[in-house]
C-alpha positions in Angstrom: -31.7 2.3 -0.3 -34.7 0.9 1.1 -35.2 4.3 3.0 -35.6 6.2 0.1 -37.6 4.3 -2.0 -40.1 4.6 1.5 -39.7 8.0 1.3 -40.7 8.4 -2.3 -43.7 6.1 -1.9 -44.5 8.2 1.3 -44.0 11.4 -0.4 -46.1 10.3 -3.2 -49.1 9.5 -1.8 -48.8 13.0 0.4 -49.0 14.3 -3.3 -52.1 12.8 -4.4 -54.1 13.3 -1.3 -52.9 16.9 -1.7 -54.0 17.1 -5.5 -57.5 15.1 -4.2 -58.0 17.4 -1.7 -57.5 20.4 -4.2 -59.7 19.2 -6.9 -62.7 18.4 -4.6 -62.4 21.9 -2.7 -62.2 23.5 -6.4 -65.1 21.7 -7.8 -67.0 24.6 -5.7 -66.1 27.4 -7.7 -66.8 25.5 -10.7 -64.4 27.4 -12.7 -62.2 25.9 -15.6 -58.4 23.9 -14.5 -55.7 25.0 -15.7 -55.0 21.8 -17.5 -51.1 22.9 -17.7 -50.4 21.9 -14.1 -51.9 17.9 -14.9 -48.0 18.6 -16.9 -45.8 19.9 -14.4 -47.0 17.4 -12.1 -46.7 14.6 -14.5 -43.1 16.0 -14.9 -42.3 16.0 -11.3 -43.0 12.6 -10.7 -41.0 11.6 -14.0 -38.3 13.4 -12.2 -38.8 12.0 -8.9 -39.2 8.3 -10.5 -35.5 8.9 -11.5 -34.0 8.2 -8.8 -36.3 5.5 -7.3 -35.4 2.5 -10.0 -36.9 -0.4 -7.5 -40.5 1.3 -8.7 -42.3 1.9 -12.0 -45.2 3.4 -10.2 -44.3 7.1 -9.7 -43.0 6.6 -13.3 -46.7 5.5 -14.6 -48.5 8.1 -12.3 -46.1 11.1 -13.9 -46.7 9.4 -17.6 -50.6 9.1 -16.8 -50.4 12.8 -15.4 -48.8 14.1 -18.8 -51.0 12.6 -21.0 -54.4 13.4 -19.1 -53.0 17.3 -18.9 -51.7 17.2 -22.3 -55.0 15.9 -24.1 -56.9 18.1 -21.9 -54.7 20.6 -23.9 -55.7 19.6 -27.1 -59.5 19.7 -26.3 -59.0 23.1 -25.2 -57.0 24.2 -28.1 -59.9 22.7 -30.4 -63.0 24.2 -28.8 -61.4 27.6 -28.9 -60.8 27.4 -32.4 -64.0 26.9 -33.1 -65.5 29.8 -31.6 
């Protein structure tokens, strides 16, 4: 049991230095994020918090993923209705 909760935190922290290392190589083309992927990867650590129930912290990261891609969303939605 102990393995896989290691594994999980290992894995997760692989994730964010990938995601780091994407948004700071993007910020050079200076184009828009798709603000939909902030969702999928808030829904895969939901999913991979699951199975790890010794820590809330993939659980909060996938919660704080969904609701930063999910109000980026909304701003999006709102500016192009304006124009």
């Amino acid at each position: 049991m102990r393995i896989m909760s290691e594994l999980y935190l290992i894995l997760g922290i692989l994730l964010i230095i990938l995601i780091l290392a994407f948004i700071f190589i993007k910020k050079k083309n200076k184009k828009e994020p798709d603000h939909n992927v902030y969702i999928i990867i808030g829904i895969v650590f939901l999913v991979m918090s699951l199975g790890n129930s010794s820590s809330s912290s993939l659980w909060f990261l996938g919660l704080l993923f969904l609701i930063i891609g999910l109000i980026e969303k909304l701003k999006e939605k709102k500016t192009k209705s304006k124009n």
